[in-house]
C-alpha positions, 0 to 999 in steps of 0.5 A: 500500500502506498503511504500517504504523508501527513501533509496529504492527510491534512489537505484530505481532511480539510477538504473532507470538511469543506465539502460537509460544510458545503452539503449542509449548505445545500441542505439548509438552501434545499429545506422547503421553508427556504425555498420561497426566496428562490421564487419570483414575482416579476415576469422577466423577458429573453432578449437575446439567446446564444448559439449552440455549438453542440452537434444535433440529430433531428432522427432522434426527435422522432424517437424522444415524441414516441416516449423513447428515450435513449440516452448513454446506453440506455433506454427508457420507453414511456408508455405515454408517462413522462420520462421525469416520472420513470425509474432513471436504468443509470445516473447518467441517463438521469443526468442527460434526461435532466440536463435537457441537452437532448432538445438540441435534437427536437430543434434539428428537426424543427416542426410544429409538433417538436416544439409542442412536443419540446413545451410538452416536456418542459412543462411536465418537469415545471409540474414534477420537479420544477419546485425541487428535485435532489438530482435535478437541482444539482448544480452541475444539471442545473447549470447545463439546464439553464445553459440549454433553455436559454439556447433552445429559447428561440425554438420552444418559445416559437408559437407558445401561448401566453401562459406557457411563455410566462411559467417558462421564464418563470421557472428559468428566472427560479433557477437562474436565482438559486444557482446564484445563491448556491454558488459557494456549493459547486464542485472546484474545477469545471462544475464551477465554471460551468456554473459562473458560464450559466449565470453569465448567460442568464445575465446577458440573455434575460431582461432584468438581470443586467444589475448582476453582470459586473459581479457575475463576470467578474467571478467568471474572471476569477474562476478563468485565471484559476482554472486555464492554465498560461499554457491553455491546458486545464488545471484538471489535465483532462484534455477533453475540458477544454472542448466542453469549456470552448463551446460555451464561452465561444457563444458567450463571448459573442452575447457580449458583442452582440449586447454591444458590450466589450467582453472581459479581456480574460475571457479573450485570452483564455480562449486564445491560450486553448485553442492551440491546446486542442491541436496540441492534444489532437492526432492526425485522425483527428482523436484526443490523446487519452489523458487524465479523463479523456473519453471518446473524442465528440469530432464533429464538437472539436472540429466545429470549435477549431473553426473559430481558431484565427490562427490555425498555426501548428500546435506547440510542443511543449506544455510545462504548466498542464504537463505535456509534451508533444514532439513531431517528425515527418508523419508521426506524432507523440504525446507524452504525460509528464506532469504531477497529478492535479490537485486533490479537490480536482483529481476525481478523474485524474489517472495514474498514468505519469510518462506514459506516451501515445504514438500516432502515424498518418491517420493511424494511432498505434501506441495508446492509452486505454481512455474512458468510454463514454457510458458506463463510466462508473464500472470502468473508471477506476480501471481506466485510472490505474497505470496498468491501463496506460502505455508507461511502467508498473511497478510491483503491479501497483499504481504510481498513484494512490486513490482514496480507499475509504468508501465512507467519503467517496459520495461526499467527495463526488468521486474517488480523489488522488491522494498520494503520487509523483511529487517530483517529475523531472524532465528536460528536452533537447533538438538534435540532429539525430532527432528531439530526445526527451527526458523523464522521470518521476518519484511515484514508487519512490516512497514504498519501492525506494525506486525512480522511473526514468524513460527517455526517448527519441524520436528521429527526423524523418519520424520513422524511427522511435528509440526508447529506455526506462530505467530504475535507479535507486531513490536514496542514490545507493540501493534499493530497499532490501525487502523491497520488491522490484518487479516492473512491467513496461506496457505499450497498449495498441490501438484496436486496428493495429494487427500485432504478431510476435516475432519467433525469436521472442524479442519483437513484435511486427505490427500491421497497419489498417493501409498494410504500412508496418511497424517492428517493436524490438528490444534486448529484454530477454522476452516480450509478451502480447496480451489482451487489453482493452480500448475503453475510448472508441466511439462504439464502446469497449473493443478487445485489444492487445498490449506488449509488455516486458517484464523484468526486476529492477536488481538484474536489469535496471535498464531496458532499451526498447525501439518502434520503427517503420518498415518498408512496405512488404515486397507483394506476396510476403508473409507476416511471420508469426511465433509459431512459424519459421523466422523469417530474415525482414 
């Protein structure tokens, strides 16, 4: 078990409390004798509404007016109840049902029956839980909420009588004021800035909130120079907030213009440090790499997001203060993490996975990390987050991580927080004429194993050629701990479309590309393993794949040189040779 040091249990602690305190807040916000300060007597009118970015499919408008309603893989059929009536089959189903994301896709398809069948909807919850809701109050559903009647104003409000007009703003005017007041009770990271994002809006949007903007932009200000990071990556590290952050102060920064009011300079620059981020994250194909909570890449999003990039220049190659490194040569691509894990109150989704690496050439991504899939997170999030499950080294079968054990606080933490990890992660980069070479190391095992991984790696001009080493040397300089176990495993997780097969000999790997291009894996270890694996990130769900793996003790080799390289297209008729049959000179 990895030790946790007292400052660590102090940070947990004080933020164990904080969070209880924040909880009997909400208690206290929620207690109906409470309630009626949330309440309005004044009927306020939208004046303006922002665009929607989000990608929507008018087929599934058809689905949601028969009462089905699929959401995050899974499927609900009415029976001409309302959905708010039904039992939720997920907490993610409830949440998208709640968040009322999913009207994008009533307005797609634009006819007089959606927008009955959108009021329709609304007014159920108005009548079901539009007083209170435990879940549909929450405050990361109630911003999204907000967020998306306001965009979806113009095509639900479109032909609507007088009564419905009016329980309409009323219920988002409700809203609207207790997020306000139960600001102090968001999560830290996203949740809060998609909150302020939500109260930003409403102020723009809504006739009568206009005394709250200063204030309102100026947390929205506050939170934006906490959160974006000077080099555009999110504090988080997960790359995939920075799409969902960009589809919303995009619109947002154009409500100002179109209010003919200046937008705050920060959100101007918080919006050009990220743009180029997202090149930055993104290979060839057009997919994320699969960091610290990075699902399914939403590909019609990015590439609708990346349009409003007035610069277009190539991404930069080095993020020290998200912990990032890029190098590009010829076609290929590498991303490497090489970064602390977040904060404790920010790493409910952060992963194990310091020094791992993804490697992309042309349109093919071979070396991956195995990501999160984008519904049933809960089942496979904790797998997704070990550093087995990412292209770097475990040692002694353990986490370079520790998460928090305890189940007693995981509710009231809203997740499973880092509690222990790299303290100390080195790294130095260097252009040469035989190529960028980069160079890494990190203290994770160091505490418990007395161990330092190092790994450094190279990758040559023309990008055909990826030289690696890991190396384990002792923490205190001299020796390992005497009892201390030293069993390592260096993986290197293939995306599901590559085809691996072991070379007879053991000691490489001959990997076939979707178009027949081939890459050899090679190494002096004494053995390399091909075992299963998973790819948790695909757009269709989980898919089988396959890992190499070399195994080893950090006593008898401390050092492992291992290499990737491209291999001239077969001569037709070639065989790929695999380990039962004859080798076969390349």
């Amino acid at each position: 078990m990895m030790r946790v040091s007292v400052a660590e249990r102090a940070k947990l602690a004080l933020l164990i409390g904080r969070r209880a305190f924040r909880r009997l807040l909400g208690a206290f916000h929620a207690h109906p004798l409470m309630r009626w300060r949330f309440a309005t007597s004044k009927t306020d009118r939208l004046v303006i509404a922002p665009q929607d970015l989000r990608t929507a499919d008018a087929t599934r408008a058809a689905e949601i007016y028969a009462g089905r309603f699929a959401f995050a893989g899974k499927v609900v059929i009415c029976d001409r109840r309302s959905p708010f009536e039904m039992t939720p089959p997920s907490d993610e189903w409830a949440v998208i049902l709640l968040s009322f994301a999913w009207l994008r896709h009533l307005r797609a398809a634009d006819s007089a029956i959606t927008r009955a069948n959108a009021r329709a909807l609304i007014d159920d919850w108005i009548n079901i839980q539009g007083s209170w809701h435990p879940l549909g109050w929450r405050l990361d559903i109630l911003s999204r909420r907000v967020i998306c009647w306001l965009s979806q104003a113009p095509f639900v409000l479109q032909e609507a009588d007088a009564r419905f007009y009016r329980r309409f703003i009323r219920s988002l005017s409700r809203q609207v004021r207790y997020l306000r007041r139960a600001l102090k009770q968001s999560r830290d990271g996203l949740p809060r800035l998609q909150a302020l994002i939500a109260l930003n809006y409403a102020t723009l949007c809504m006739q009568g909130q206009s005394g709250y903007l200063r204030g309102n932009a100026r947390k929205l200000i506050e939170e934006l120079r906490a959160q974006i990071l000077p080099d555009g990556g999110h504090v988080s590290r997960n790359p995939g907030a920075l799409i969902e952050l960009l589809a919303d102060l995009l619109p947002l920064r154009q409500l100002f213009s179109t209010r003919n009011l200046q937008p705050p300079q920060a959100i101007n620059n918080a919006i050009d440090r990220m743009m180029p981020m997202l090149r930055f994250f993104r290979h060839a194909d057009g997919n994320f790499a699969q960091f610290n909570g990075m699902g399914p890449t939403p590909v019609d999003l990015l590439a609708t997001v990346l349009a409003y990039d007035d610069a277009r220049g190539a991404p930069v190659s080095n993020a020290p203060h998200s912990g990032y490194q890029r190098i590009e040569a010829g076609q290929t691509a590498l991303l490497m993490d090489t970064g602390r894990p977040p904060p404790l109150a920010l790493s409910q989704e952060a992963h194990a996975g310091c020094l791992a690496f993804e490697l992309s050439w042309k349109q093919y991504r071979l070396v991956i990390n195995c990501g999160l899939p984008a519904v049933n997170k809960v089942t496979w999030r904790q797998v997704a987050r070990a550093t087995a499950a990412h292209s770097t080294v475990t040692f002694n079968d353990k986490s370079s991580c520790q998460f928090l054990e305890s189940g007693a606080f995981r509710n009231l933490l809203a997740g499973i927080p880092i509690v222990a990890g790299p303290r100390l992660v080195q790294v130095a980069r260097e252009d040469t004429a035989e190529g960028t070479m980069l160079r890494a190391s990190h203290d994770g095992y160091a505490r418990d194993f007395g161990a330092i991984h190092t790994r450094a790696i190279r990758l040559s001009p023309d990008g055909r050629t990826l030289d690696g080493e890991d190396s384990f040397t002792p923490a205190d300089g001299h020796a390992f701990p005497v009892r201390a176990a030293d069993e390592y495993a260096i993986r290197f997780h293939l995306h599901p479309a590559i085809k691996a097969s072991r070379l007879s000999d053991g000691r490489g790997v001959i990997l076939l590309l979707p178009d027949r291009e081939v890459w050899t894996f090679s190494t002096l270890a004494e053995a390399v393993e091909l075992e299963e694996s998973v790819y948790l990130a695909g757009t269709d769900g989980p898919r089988r794949a396959v890992q190499i793996v070399i195994y080893g003790h950090a006593r008898k080799d401390a050092k492992v040189r291992w290499s990737f390289g491209h291999t001239p297209r077969p001569a037709p008729g070639t065989r790929v040779v695999r380990a039962d049959e004859p080798e076969l000179p390349l």
